[in-house]
N, C-alpha and C positions, 0 to 999 in steps of 0.2 A: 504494500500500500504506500502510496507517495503523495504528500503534500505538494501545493502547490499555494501561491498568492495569486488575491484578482490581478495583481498587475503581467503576472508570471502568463496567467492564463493568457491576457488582452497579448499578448507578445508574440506569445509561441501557441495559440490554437491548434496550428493545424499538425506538431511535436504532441502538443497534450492527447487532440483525438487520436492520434496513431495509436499511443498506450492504451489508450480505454480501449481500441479496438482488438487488442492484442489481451484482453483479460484484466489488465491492471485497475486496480479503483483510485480514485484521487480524490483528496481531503483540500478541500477549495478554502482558504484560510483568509480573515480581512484582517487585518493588524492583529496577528497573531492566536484570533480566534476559530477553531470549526466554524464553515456555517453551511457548507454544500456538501456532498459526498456524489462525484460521478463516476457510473459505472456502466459498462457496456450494457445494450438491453439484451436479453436473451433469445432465442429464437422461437420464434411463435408458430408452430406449423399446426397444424390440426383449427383451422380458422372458420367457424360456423358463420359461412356466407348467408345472406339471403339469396332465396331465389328469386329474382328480378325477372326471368323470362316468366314464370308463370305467371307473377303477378300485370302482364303486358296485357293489352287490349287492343282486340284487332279492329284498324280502322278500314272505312270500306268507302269506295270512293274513288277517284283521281287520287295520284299524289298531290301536294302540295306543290312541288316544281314543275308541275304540267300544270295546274290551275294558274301559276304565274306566267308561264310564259304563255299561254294564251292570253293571257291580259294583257300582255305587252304585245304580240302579235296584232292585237285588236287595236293598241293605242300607233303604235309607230308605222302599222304597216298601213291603215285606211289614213292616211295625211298627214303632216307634220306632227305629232304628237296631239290626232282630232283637231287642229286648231282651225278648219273649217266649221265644224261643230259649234264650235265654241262663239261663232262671228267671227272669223279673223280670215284671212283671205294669205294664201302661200305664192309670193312673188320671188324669185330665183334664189329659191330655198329658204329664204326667211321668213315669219308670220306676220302682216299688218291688219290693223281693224279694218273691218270692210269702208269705215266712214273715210279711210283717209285719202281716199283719190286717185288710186295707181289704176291702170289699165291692166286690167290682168288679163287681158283679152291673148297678147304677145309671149306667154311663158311658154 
């Protein structure tokens, strides 16, 4: 077992974790007092998971990424992002209000 100071510690971490990983415990001391004791954790095998598939629920339906990109299919592909829809008029690739005056007869 080997002592060590908080300062010892902040210094040398990554000297200190080696030991602990090698078995050793270490007595973490502030001005000359015990106040920590680290020791490697043990090895935990035999671990009672839940079981998360059973508890799952089947959804039914489109996926999600097909319900979006038909939404987007529908916005980008019928006009500039609908922006005829919407009153706006698509002049060499750009959208203006229908009030503002261009000929869009020429596109």
């Amino acid at each position: 077992m080997e002592t060590a100071t908080v300062g010892q510690i902040q210094k040398n971490f990554a000297a200190v974790l080696k030991k602990i990983k090698s078995g050793e415990e270490v007595i973490v001391t502030r001005r000359g007092k015990p106040v920590a004791k680290i020791t490697a954790l043990g090895a935990q095998q035999n671990i009672d998971w839940p079981d998360f598939f059973q508890e799952c629920i089947e959804l039914k339906g489109k996926p999600l990424s097909q319900v979006i990109i038909e939404g987007r299919e529908d916005r980008f592909y019928n006009g500039l992002c609908g922006c005829e829809r919407a009153g706006y008029a698509v002049y060499q690739g750009k959208a203006y209000p229908e009030s503002f005056g261009l000929d869009y007869s020429q596109q």
